[in-house]
N, C-alpha and C positions, 0 to 999 in steps of 0.2 A: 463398411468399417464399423467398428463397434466408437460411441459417442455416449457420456451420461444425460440423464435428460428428465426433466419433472414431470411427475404424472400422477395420475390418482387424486383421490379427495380422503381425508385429507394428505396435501402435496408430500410425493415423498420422490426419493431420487431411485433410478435403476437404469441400466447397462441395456443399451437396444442395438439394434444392426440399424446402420440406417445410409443413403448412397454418401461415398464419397466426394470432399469436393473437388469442382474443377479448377484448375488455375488460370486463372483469368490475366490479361496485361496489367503488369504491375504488381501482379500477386507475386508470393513464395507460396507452394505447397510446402510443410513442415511435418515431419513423422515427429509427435510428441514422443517425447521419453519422460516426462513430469510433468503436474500441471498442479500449481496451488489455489487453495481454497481461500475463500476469503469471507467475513461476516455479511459481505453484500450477498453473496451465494444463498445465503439463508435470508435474508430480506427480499431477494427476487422468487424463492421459492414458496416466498408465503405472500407475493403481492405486494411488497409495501417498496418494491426495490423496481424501477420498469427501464432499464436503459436505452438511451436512444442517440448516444455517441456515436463518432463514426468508428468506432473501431470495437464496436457490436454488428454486426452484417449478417448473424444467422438466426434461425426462429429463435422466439422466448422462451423454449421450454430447454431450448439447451443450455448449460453449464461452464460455468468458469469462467474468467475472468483472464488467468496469467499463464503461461507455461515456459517448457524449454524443451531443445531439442532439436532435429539434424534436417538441412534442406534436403529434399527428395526432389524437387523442381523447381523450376524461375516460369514464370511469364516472359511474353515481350516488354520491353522497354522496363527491366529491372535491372538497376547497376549497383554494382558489391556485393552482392551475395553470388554463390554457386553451390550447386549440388555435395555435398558431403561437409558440407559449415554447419557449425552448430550456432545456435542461434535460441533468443530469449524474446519473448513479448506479450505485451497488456494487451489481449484479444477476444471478442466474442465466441464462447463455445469451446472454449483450452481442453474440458473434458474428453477430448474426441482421440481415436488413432493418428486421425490426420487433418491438419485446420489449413487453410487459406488465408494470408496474411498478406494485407497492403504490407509493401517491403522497405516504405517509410516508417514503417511502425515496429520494424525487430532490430534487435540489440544485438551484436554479436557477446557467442560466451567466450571468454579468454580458456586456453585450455588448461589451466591449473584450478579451473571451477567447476565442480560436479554438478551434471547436469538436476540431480535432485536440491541442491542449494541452488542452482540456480532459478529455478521452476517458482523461487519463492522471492524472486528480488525484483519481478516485472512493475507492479501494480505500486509496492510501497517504496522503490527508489522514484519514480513517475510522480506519485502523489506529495512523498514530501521533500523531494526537488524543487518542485512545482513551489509548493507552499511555503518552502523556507528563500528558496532564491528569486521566486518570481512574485507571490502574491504579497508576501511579506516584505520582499526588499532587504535579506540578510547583508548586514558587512560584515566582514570579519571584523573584531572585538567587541560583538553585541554581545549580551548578554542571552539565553534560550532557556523558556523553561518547555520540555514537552510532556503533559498528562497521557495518563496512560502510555508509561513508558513501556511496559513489557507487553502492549497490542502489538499485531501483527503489522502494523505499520509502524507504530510511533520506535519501536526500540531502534529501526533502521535512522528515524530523525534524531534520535541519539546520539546516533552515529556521524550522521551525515552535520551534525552541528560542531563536533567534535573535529572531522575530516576538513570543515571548511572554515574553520578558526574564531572559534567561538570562544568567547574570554571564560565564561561558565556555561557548564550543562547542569540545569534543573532536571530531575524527572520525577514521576508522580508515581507511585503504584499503592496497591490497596494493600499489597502481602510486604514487609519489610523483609519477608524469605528472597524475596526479587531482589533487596538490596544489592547485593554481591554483583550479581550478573548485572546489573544497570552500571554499578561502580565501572567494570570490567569493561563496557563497552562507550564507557565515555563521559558518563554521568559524576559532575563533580559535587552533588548532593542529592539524596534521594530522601522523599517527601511523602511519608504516608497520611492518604487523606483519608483513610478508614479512623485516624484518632488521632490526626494532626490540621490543623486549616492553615490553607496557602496563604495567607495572607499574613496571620501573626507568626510561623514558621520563621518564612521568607523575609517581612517586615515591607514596606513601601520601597517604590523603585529598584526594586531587586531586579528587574527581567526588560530586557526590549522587544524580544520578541518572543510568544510563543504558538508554539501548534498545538490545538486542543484536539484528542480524539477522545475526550470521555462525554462533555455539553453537560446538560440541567445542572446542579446546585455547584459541581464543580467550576463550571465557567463563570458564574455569579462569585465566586470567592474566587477570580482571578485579578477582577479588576485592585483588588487591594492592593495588591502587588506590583502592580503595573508602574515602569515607570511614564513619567511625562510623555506623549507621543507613540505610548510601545504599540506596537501590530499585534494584532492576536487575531489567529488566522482558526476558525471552526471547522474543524473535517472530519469527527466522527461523535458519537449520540449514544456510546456506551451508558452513561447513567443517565439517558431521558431525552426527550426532544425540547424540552420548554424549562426557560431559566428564568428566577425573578432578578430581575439584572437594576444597579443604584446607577441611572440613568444623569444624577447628578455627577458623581464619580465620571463616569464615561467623560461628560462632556468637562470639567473643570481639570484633567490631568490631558482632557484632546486626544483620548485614545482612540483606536483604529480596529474594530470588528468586522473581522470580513469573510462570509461564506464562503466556503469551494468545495468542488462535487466535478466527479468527470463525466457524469451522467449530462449530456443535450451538447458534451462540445463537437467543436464541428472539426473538421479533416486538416485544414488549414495547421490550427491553435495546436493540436495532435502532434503533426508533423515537425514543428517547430520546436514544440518541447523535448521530442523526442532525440533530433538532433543535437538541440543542447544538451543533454542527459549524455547523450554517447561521447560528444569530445570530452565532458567530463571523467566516463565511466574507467576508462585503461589509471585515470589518480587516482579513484574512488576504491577500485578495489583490488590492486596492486598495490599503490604506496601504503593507502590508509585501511586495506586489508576491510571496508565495509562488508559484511557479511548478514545473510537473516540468522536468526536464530530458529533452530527448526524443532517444535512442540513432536510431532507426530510425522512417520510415514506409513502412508497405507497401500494396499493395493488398490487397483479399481474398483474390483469385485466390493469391498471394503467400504463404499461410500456414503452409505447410512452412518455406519458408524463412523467416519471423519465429522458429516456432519455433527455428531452426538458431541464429538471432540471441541468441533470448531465452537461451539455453543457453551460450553462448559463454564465454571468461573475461573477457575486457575489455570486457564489457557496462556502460556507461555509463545510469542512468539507464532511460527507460522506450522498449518497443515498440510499437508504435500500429499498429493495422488499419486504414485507410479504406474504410468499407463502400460509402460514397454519395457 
């Protein structure tokens, strides 16, 4: 089967033959029809990204992170899934013809959802699920602010704040051209921090919770904003790894800073999130019509320049591979 895969110095991506896998108990074999790209893709390509989740299982040097697409086979001891379902998941190696998926770990697609949108909702409904309802502790009529709202992830916590009764949606973006689209997808103010700071914008106790995917000087001018006790949950490093953070601030309003990465979790934690995700998923994106917003589709062949895309500044939303 044909699978994308890092190679050369310096690292670059290309299209190899390489054996298909087998389906193991428990597995799904899946024939990709899409598979999205993500900025972790380019941090594992250059080193600085090494995963070791359970739900990486193939070498490092192959690709991708999410995909979508139609069962070809079941393992022993797999229940709900069959052969000709279409199906979604956050897996090791998505870039391939055909991947081997623990069958804890796939979503089914509804069928009023194309498989190339779907290709792009694995990783960033997973991730800020995760973050808004489990590490953070969303209620409904908290207040959210999420940075970086038009990344490949954050515009879906836009959404997903919006879908799951958020009294306001904050979002951040650097181009005010993003305005409109943020408005549209749920955002009841939008925040430029390329010539506005969050802090006197917003003014004190504006937010209870928010998910940051930008980190350095951004996150440091969050806490101004923070109300008493707010969450602010770290999940992506767009503008830097290192913040000078008013450590008095933190502690005199008792705010709550907390890391997350799905890089080292284990099969269990995986499993569990994923089954919450799914009884959610038939409200998520039927009623509340959650959707990615999708920047680019490419072909395979095409995958240099995805990454060129994925990299870009005015990257919009997500990158999509068409495998098949």
């Amino acid at each position: 089967m044909r699978a994308l895969l890092t190679t050369g110095t310096p690292p670059a991506w290309a299209v190899a033959e390489i054996a298909a896998p087998v389906v193991g108990a428990g597995q799904v074999l899946v024939e990709v029809a899409s598979a999205g790209l993500n900025r972790a893709d380019l941090l594992m390509r250059e080193g600085a990204y090494v995963p070791s989740s359970a739900d990486w299982n193939v070498a490092l040097d192959r690709v991708g992170f999410e995909m979508a697409g139609r069962v070809r086979a079941v393992g022993d001891h797999v229940t709900g899934f069959a052969p000709g379902q279409y199906v979604m998941a956050q897996t090791g190696g998505a870039c391939a013809e055909l991947v081997a998926v623990d069958h804890r770990l796939l979503l089914p697609v509804p069928g009023f959802l194309d498989l190339v949108v779907a290709a792009g909702l694995p990783s960033a409904l997973l991730t800020e699920y995760d973050a808004l309802t489990g590490v953070a502790r969303f209620r409904p009529g908290d207040r959210v602010l999420i940075t970086g709202g038009t990344s490949g992830v954050g515009h879906i916590g836009v959404q997903l704040a919006r879908a799951l009764g958020a009294r306001t949606v904050f979002a951040t973006t650097r181009s005010m051209a993003k305005a409109g689209l943020l408005r549209e997808l749920g955002a009841t103010r939008v925040i430029n921090t390329d010539s506005e700071d969050i802090a006197r914008a917003l003014g004190p106790d504006a937010f209870d919770v928010c998910l940051d995917h930008v980190g350095g000087p951004v996150l440091a001018g969050l806490l101004g904003a923070a109300a008493p006790r707010a969450r602010i949950v770290q999940i992506g490093r767009l503008a830097g790894t290192h913040a000078h953070l008013d450590l008095e601030m933190l502690a005199s309003r008792r705010l709550q800073l907390i890391g997350t990465t799905f890089r080292g979790r284990e099969a269990d934690e995986l499993h569990v999130l994923t089954a919450r995700l799914g009884e959610a998923l038939p409200r998520l994106l039927r009623t509340c019509d959650v959707r990615p917003v999708v920047d680019s589709v490419l072909d395979f062949s095409e995958a240099e320049r995805a990454g060129r895309l994925l990299d870009r500044p005015g990257l919009t939303g997500k990158v999509i591979l068409r495998i098949a």
